[in-house]
DRENDRENVO-775554 format. One record per residue (C-alpha): z, y, x; residue in one letter. Coordinates in steps of 0.1 Angstrom, whole numbers, plus 2048, in hexadecimal, padded with zeros to 3 digits. Example, Ala and Ser with C-alpha at 12.3 -4.5 7.8 and 13.67 -1.06 7.14 Angstrom:
! residues 2
84E7D387Ba8477F5889s
***
This chain:
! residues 369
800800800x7F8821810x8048437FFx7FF864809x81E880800x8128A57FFx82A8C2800x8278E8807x8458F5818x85591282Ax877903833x8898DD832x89B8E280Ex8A48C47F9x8838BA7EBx8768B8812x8988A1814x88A88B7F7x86B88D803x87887F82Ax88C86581Dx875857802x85D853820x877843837x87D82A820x85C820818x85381983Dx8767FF836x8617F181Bx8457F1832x82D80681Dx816820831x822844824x812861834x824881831x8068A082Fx8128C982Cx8008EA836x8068FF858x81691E849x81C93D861x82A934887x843922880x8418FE883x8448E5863x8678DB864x8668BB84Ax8458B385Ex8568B687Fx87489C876x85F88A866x849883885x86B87E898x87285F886x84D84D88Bx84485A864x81C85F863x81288385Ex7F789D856x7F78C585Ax7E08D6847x7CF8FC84Bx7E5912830x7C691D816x7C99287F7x7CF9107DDx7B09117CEx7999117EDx7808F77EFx7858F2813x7A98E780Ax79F8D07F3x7858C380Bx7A28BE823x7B68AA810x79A896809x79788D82Cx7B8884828x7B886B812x797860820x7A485C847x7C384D83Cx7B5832824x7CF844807x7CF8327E5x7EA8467D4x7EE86A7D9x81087A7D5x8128A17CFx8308BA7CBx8298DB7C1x8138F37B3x7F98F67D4x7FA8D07DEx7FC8C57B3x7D98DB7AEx7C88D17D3x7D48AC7CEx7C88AC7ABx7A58B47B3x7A58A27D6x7AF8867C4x7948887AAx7788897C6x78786E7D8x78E8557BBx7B38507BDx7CE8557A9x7E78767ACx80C8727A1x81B8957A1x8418937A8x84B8B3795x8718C8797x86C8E577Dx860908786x86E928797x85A944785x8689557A4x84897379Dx829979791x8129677ADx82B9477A9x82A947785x804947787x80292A79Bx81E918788x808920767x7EB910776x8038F4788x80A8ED760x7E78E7759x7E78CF777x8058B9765x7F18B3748x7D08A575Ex7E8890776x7E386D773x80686A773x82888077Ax84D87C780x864892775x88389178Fx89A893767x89788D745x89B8B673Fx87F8B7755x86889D746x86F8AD71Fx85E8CF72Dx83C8BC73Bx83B8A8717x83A8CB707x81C8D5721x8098BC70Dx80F898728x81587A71Ax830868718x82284772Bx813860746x83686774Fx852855760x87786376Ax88285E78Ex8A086F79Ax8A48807BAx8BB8687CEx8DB8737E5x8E6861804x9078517FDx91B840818x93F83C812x94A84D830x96D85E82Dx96C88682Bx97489D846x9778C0844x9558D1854x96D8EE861x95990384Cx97791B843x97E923868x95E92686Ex958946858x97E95385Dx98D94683Bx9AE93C83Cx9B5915839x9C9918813x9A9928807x99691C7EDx9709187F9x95391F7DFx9379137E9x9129157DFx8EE9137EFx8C991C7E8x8AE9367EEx8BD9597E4x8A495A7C8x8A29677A5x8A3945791x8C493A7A9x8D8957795x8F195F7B1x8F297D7A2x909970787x91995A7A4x9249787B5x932986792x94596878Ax95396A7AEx95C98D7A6x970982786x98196379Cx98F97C7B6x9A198E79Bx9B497578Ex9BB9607B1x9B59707D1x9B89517EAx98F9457E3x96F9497F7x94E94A7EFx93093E805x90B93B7FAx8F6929811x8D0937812x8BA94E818x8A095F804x8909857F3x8AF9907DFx8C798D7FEx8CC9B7802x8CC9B77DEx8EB99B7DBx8FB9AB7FBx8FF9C97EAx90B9BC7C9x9259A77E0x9319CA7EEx9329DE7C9x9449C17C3x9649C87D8x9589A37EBx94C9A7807x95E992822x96597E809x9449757F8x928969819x909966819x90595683Ax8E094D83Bx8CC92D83Ax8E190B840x8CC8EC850x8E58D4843x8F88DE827x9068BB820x9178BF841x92D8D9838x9358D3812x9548BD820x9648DD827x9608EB809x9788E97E9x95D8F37CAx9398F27CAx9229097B2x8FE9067A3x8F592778Fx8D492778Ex8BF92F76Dx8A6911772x8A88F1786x8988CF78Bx8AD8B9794x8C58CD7ADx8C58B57D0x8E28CC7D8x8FB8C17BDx8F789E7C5x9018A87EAx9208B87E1x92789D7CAx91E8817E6x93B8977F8x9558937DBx9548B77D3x9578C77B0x93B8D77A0x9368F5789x9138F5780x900902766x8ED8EE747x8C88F8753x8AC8D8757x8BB8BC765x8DE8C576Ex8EF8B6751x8E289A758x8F7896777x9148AD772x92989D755x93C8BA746x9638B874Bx96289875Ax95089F781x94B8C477Dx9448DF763x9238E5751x91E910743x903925734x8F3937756x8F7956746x91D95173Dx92C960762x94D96374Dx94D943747x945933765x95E946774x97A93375Fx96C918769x96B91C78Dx99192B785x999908777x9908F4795x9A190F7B2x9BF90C7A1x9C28E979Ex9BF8D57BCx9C68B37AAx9AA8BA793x9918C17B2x9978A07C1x9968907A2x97789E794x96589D7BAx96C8767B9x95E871798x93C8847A5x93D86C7C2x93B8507ABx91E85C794x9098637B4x9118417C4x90B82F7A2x8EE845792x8DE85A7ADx8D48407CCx8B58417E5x8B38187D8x8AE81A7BAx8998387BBx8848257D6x8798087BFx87281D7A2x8558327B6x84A80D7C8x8458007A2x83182079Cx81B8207B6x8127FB7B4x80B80478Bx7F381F798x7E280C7B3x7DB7EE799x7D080777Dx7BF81E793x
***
């Protein structure tokens, strides 16, 4: 079986992590995956980079626009050089080049799809046009069930559509603080809110940053950290300061491995206004922390409200505020709720299982063409 994954990206963020792994373990299964994205700017092509670190075939392409033909002509090549019978796309450039490449080439495309940004006007075009794609794909997966209810109302069928999670590592291994709290001068007895993502509109740290704001009224021992970097950061930097936060509230940039440092957290928070299926709560959960997340795509569908974590309206700051209250004042409730997240991942969210589900798929579309 040879597939072919194909991925436009500008940093190594969690769908580049699902993307890594879902190739590692194919090679296990001895299946040839080749992993293809586009030379963008100067800098170098992180997930291609560790990818070629660890033996995994891959292929850089010239950054075009999406609707060039040479582009399409290269991915062509592409699936022509490297014998590809299924072709795997994620996102709006590689789901509208793969969809025609795929045509001209006679194989079938299986768009892996995690919801839309609408971050401005040039994305929302594309991610119009990226919707069109869904409904010519000869097949999708939607990373959640929220997820997969938004492409039926696009106009896909149901049979044309199959639900794979993203998966999370889990190993068992006992925690140990990340020395995080040194490490950006709060004390030890604080308690550390945590989040991560691109400083974009559709994350909402604004109302992150006003639900901090409410928090350090009512208990002043908590910190809040968000992980990321992106167009609004001035903007939040200066909301943190007309909030009275600053020193308290960081923004200290992009983070490699966020997993790494979640152990030295206490709470971790999703407020973003659309999602997918976030890769990041299933990280903080695989750490046995506590999440306050909001009810957007497929979120519920991994946070369980009031038993691992709280679920809230993303535009309901007041609320998510008593919620992140709840957990800082109760540190019997943190360690319960954070084992209870552990459990769901293990049980629900795991590379295994998510490996044989896309295994069954592509044999289905090899044999049906």
């Amino acid at each position: 079986m040879r597939i072919a994954h194909l991925i436009s990206t500008n940093f190594f963020g969690g769908p580049e992590k699902q993307v890594l792994e879902h190739a590692r373990r194919l090679g296990r299964r001895g299946i040839h995956v080749v992993l293809a994205s586009f030379r963008e700017g100067p800098a170098s092509n992180e997930l291609l980079e560790r990818a070629r670190s660890e033996g995994i075939e891959t292929r850089e392409l010239a950054s075009r626009n999406a609707l060039s033909p040479a582009s399409v002509l290269d991915v062509v090549k592409l699936i022509k050089a490297d014998r590809v019978e299924v072709l795997c796309t994620h996102g709006y450039k590689p789901d509208i080049l793969g969809r025609l490449a795929s045509w001209y080439a006679g194989i079938p495309q299986v768009v892996i799809s995690r919801g839309w940004t609408g971050e401005d006007r040039k994305v929302r075009l594309y991610e119009g046009l990226d919707k069109k794609i869904l409904t010519l794909a000869d097949h999708v997966v939607p990373v959640s069930i929220g997820q997969k209810e938004k492409i039926i109302r696009l106009g896909v069928p149901e049979k044309r559509l199959t639900v794979i999670y993203n998966g999370v590592e889990v190993n068992g291994a006992p925690l140990c603080d990340s020395g995080i709290k040194k490490e950006f001068g709060f004390a030890k007895e604080t308690v550390l809110v945590v989040s991560a993502g691109r400083l974009s509109p559709e994350k909402n740290y604004a109302g992150f940053i006003d639900a901090a704001a409410e928090v350090s009224k009512k208990k002043k021992n908590v910190g809040f950290i968000v992980f990321g970097e992106g167009p609004l950061r001035k903007e939040l930097e200066k909301k943190i300061d007309d909030a009275g936060l600053k020193g308290k509230f960081l923004l200290p940039g992009f983070r490699k491995n966020v997993s790494s440092v979640l152990s030295g957290a206490d709470i971790f928070v999703l407020s973003s206004f659309t999602e997918g299926l976030p890769n990041v709560v299933l990280e903080a959960y695989a750490s046995s922390r506590p999440v306050v997340a909001t009810a957007v795509g497929g979120t519920p569908e991994v946070v369980t409200d009031g038993a691992a974590g709280f679920l809230v309206d993303p535009r309901e700051t007041g609320v998510m505020a008593e919620r992140i209250l709840t957990l800082a004042s109760d540190a019997g409730l943190r360690e319960e709720m954070g084992k209870k997240g552990y459990e769901r991942v293990r049980d629900l969210f795991g590379f295994d299982s998510q490996t044989e589900k896309y295994i069954e798929l592509y044999s289905k579309m090899r044999r049906d063409g």
